[in-house]
Chimera marker file (.cmm) of the C-alpha trace (Angstrom):
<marker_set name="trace">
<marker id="1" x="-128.686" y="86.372" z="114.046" r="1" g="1" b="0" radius="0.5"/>
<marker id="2" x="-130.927" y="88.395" z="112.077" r="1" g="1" b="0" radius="0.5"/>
<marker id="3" x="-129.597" y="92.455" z="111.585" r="1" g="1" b="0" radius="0.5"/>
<marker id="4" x="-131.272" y="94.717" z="109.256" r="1" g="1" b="0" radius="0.5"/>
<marker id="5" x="-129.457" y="97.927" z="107.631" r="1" g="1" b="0" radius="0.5"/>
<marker id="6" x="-131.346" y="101.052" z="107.784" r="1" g="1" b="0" radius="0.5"/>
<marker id="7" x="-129.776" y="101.812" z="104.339" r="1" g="1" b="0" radius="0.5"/>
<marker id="8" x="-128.440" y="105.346" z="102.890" r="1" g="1" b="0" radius="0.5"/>
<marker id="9" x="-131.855" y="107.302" z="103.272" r="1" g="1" b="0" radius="0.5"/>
<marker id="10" x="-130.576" y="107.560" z="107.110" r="1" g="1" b="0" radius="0.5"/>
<marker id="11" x="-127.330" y="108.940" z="106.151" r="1" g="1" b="0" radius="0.5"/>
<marker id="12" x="-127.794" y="110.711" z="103.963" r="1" g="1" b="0" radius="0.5"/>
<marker id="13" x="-129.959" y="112.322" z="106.127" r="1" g="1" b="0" radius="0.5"/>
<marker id="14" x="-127.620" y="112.337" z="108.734" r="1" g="1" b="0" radius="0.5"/>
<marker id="15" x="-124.842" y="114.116" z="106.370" r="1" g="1" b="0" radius="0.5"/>
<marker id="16" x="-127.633" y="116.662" z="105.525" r="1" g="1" b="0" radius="0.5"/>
<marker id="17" x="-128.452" y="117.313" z="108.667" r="1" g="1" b="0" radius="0.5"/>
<marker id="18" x="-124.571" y="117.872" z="109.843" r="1" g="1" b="0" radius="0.5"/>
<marker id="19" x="-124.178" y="119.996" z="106.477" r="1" g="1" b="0" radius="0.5"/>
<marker id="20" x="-126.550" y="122.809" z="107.741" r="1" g="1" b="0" radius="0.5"/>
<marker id="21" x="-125.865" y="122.169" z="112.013" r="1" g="1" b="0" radius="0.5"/>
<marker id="22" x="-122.853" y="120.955" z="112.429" r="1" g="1" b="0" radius="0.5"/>
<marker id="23" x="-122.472" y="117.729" z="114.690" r="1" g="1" b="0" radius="0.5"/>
<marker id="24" x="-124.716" y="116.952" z="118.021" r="1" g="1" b="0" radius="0.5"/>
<marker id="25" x="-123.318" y="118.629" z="120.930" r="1" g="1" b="0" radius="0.5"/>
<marker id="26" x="-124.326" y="117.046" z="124.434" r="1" g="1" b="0" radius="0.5"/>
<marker id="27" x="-127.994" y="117.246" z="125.113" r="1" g="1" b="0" radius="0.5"/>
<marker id="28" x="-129.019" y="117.686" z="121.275" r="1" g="1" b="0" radius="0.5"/>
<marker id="29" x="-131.161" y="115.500" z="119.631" r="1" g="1" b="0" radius="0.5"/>
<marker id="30" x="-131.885" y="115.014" z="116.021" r="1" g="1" b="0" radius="0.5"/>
<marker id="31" x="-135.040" y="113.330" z="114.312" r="1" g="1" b="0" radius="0.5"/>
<marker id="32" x="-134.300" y="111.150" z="110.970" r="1" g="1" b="0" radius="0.5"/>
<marker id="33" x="-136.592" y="108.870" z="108.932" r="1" g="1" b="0" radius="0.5"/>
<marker id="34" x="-136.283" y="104.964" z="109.768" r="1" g="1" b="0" radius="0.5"/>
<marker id="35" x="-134.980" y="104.330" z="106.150" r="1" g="1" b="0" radius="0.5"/>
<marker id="36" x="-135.007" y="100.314" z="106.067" r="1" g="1" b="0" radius="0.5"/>
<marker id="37" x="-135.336" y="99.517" z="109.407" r="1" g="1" b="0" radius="0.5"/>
<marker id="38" x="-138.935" y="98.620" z="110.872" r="1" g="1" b="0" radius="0.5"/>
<marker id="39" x="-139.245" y="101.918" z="112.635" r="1" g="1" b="0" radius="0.5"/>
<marker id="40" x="-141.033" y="105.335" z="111.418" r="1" g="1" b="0" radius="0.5"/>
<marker id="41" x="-138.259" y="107.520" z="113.309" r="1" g="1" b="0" radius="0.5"/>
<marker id="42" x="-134.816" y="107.470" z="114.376" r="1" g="1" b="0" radius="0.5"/>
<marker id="43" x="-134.343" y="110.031" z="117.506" r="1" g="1" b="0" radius="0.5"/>
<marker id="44" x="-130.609" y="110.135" z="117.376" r="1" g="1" b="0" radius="0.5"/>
<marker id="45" x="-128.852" y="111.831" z="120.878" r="1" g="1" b="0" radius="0.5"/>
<marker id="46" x="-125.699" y="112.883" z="122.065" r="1" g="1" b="0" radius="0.5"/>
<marker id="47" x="-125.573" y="111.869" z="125.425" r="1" g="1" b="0" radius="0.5"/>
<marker id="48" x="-123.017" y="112.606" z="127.689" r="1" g="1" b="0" radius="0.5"/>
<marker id="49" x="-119.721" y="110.660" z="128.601" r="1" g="1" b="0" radius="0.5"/>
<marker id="50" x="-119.145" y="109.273" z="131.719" r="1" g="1" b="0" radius="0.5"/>
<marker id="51" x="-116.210" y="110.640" z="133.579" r="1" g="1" b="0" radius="0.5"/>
<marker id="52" x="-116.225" y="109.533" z="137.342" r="1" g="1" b="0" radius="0.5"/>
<marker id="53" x="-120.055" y="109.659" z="138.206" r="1" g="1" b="0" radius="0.5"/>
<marker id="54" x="-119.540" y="112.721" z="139.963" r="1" g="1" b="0" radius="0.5"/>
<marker id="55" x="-120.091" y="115.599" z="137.138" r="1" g="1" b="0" radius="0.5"/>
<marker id="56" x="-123.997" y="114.813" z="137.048" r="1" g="1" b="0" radius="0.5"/>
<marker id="57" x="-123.600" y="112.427" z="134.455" r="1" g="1" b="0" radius="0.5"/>
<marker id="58" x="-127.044" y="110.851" z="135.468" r="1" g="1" b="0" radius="0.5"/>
<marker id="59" x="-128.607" y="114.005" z="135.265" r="1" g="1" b="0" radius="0.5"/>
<marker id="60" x="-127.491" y="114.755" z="131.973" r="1" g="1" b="0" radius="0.5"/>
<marker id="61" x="-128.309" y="111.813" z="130.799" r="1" g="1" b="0" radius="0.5"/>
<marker id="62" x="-131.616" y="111.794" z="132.136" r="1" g="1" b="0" radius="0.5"/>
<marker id="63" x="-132.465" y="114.955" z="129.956" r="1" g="1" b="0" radius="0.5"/>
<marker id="64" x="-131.614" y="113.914" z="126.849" r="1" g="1" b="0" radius="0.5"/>
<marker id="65" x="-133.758" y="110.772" z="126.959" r="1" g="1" b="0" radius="0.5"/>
<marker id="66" x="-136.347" y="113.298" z="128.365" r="1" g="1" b="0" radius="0.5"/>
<marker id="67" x="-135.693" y="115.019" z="124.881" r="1" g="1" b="0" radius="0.5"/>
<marker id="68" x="-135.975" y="112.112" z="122.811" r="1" g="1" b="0" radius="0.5"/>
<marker id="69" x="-139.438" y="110.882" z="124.419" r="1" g="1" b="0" radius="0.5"/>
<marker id="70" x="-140.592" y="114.808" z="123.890" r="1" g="1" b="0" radius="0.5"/>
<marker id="71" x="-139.603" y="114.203" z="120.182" r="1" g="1" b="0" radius="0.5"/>
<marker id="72" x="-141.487" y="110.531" z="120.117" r="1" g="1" b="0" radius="0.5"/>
<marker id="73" x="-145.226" y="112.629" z="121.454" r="1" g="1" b="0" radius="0.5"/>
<marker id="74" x="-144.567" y="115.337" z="119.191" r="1" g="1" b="0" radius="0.5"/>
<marker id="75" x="-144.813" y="112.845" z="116.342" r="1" g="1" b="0" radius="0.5"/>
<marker id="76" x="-147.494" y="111.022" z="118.143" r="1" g="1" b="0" radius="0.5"/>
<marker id="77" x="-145.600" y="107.641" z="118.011" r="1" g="1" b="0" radius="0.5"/>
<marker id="78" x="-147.271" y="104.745" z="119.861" r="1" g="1" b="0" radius="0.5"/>
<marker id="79" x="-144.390" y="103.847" z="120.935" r="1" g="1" b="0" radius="0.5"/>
<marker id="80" x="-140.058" y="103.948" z="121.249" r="1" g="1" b="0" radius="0.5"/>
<marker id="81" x="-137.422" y="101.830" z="121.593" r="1" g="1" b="0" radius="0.5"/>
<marker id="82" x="-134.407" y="103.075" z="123.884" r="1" g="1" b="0" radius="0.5"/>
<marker id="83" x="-131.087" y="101.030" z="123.615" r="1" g="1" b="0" radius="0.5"/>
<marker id="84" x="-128.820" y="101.332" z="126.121" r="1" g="1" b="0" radius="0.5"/>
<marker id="85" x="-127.788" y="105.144" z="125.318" r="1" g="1" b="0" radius="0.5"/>
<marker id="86" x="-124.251" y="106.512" z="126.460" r="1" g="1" b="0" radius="0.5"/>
<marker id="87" x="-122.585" y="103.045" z="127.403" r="1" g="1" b="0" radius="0.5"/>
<marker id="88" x="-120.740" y="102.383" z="124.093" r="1" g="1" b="0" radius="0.5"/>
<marker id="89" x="-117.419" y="103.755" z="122.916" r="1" g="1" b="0" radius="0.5"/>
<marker id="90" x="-117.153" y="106.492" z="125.379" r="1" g="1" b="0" radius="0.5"/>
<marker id="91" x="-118.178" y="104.412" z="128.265" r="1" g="1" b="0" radius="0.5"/>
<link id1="1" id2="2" r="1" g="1" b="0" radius="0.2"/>
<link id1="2" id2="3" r="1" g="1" b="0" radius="0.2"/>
<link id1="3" id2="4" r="1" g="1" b="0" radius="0.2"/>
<link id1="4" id2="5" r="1" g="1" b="0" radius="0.2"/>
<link id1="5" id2="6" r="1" g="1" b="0" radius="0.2"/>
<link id1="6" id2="7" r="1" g="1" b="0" radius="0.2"/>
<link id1="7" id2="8" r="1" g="1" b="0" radius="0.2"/>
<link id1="8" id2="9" r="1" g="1" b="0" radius="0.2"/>
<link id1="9" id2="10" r="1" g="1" b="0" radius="0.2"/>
<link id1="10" id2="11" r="1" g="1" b="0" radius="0.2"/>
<link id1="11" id2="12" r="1" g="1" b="0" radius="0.2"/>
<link id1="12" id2="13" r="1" g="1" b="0" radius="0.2"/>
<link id1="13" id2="14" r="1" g="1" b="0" radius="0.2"/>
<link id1="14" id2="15" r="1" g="1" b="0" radius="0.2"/>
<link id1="15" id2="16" r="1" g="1" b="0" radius="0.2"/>
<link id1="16" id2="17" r="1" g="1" b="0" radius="0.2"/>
<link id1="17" id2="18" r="1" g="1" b="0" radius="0.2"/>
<link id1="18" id2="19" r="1" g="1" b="0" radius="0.2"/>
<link id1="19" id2="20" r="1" g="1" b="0" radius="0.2"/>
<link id1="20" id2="21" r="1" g="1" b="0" radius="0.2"/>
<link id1="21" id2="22" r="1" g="1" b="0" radius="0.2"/>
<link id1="22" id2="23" r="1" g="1" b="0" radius="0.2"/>
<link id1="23" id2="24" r="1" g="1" b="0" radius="0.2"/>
<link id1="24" id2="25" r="1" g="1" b="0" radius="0.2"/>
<link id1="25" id2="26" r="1" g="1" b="0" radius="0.2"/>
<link id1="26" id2="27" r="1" g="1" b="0" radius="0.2"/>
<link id1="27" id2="28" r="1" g="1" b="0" radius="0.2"/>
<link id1="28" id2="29" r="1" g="1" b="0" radius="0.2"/>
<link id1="29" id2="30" r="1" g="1" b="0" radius="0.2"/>
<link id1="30" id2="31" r="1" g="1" b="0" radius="0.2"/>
<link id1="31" id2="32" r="1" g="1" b="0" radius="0.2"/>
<link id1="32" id2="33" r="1" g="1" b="0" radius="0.2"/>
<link id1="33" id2="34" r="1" g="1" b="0" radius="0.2"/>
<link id1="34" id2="35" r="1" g="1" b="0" radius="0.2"/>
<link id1="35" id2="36" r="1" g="1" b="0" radius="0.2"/>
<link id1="36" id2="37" r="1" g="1" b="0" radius="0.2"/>
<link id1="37" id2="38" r="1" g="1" b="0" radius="0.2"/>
<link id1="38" id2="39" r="1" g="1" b="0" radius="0.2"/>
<link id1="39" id2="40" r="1" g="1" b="0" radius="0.2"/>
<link id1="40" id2="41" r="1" g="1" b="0" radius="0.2"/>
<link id1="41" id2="42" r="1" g="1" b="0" radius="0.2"/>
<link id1="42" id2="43" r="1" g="1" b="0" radius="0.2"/>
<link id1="43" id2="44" r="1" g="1" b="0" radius="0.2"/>
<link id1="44" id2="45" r="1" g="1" b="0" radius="0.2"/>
<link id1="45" id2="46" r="1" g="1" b="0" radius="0.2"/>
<link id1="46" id2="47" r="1" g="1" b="0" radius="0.2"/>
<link id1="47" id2="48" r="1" g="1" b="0" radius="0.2"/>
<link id1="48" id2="49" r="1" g="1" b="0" radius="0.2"/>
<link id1="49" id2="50" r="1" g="1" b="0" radius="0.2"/>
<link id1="50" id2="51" r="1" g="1" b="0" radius="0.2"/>
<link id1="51" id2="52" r="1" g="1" b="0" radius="0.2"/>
<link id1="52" id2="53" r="1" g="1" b="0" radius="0.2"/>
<link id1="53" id2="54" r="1" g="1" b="0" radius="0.2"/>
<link id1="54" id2="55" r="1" g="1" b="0" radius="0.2"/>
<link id1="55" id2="56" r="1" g="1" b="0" radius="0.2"/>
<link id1="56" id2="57" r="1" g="1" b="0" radius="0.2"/>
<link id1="57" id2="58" r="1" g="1" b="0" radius="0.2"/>
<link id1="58" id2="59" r="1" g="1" b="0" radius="0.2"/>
<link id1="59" id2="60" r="1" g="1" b="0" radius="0.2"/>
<link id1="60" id2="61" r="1" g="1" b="0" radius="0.2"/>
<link id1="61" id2="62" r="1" g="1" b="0" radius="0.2"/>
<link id1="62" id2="63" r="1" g="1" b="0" radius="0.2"/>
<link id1="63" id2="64" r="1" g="1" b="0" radius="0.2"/>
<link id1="64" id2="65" r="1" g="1" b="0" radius="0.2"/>
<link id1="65" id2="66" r="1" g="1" b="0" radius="0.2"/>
<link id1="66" id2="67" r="1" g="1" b="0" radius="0.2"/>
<link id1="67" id2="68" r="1" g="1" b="0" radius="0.2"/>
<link id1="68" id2="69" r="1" g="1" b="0" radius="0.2"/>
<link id1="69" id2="70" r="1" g="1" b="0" radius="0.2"/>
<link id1="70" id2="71" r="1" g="1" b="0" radius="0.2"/>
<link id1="71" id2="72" r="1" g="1" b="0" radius="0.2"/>
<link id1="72" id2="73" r="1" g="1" b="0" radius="0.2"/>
<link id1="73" id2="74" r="1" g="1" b="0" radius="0.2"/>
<link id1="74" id2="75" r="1" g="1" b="0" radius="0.2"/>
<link id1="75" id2="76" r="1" g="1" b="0" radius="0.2"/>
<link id1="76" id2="77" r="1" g="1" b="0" radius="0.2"/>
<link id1="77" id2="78" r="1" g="1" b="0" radius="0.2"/>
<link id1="78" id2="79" r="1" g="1" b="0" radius="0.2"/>
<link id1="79" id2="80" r="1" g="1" b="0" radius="0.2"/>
<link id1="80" id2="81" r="1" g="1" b="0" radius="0.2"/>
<link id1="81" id2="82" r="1" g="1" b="0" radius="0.2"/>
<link id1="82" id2="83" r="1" g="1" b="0" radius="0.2"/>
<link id1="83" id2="84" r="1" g="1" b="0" radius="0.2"/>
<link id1="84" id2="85" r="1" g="1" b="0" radius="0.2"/>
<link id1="85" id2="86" r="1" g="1" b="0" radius="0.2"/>
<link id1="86" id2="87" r="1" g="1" b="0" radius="0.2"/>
<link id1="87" id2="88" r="1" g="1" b="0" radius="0.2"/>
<link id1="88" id2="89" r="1" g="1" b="0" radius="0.2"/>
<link id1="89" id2="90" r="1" g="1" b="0" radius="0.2"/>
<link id1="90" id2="91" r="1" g="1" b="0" radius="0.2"/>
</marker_set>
């Protein structure tokens, strides 16, 4: 298996960027460099946790990926790659 590190450009980056912000609430979205990896752009988002389904978690979720693809045109990027966003340690 092949993994590549983005390296400390994205972090520190990342530490920068929570210096002067604070953290990502829900919704926000936050535009790094790609550091090592073979990307131009990180678009880092907080999406939301699931709960039960029924406090419009889809919705939500919907709007922040609707955020990051804004961020990708703005920056004219041919294209993105979306993992699968809001289905890791908070379910």
């Amino acid at each position: 298996m092949f993994c590549v590190s983005g390296g400390s450009a994205i972090e520190q980056e990342c530490k920068a960027f929570i210096a002067q912000n604070d953290r990502l609430s829900e919704g926000d979205v936050f535009v790094s460099t790609g550091g090592n990896l073979p990307a131009k752009h990180i678009i880092h988002v907080a999406a939301p946790v699931w709960k039960d389904g029924l406090q419009k978690e889809s919705e939500r979720l919907t709007e922040v990926v609707m955020k990051a693809m804004q961020q990708a045109t703005l920056r004219q990027l041919a294209s993105i790659a979306l993992p699968a966003i809001s289905s890791g340690a908070y379910g």
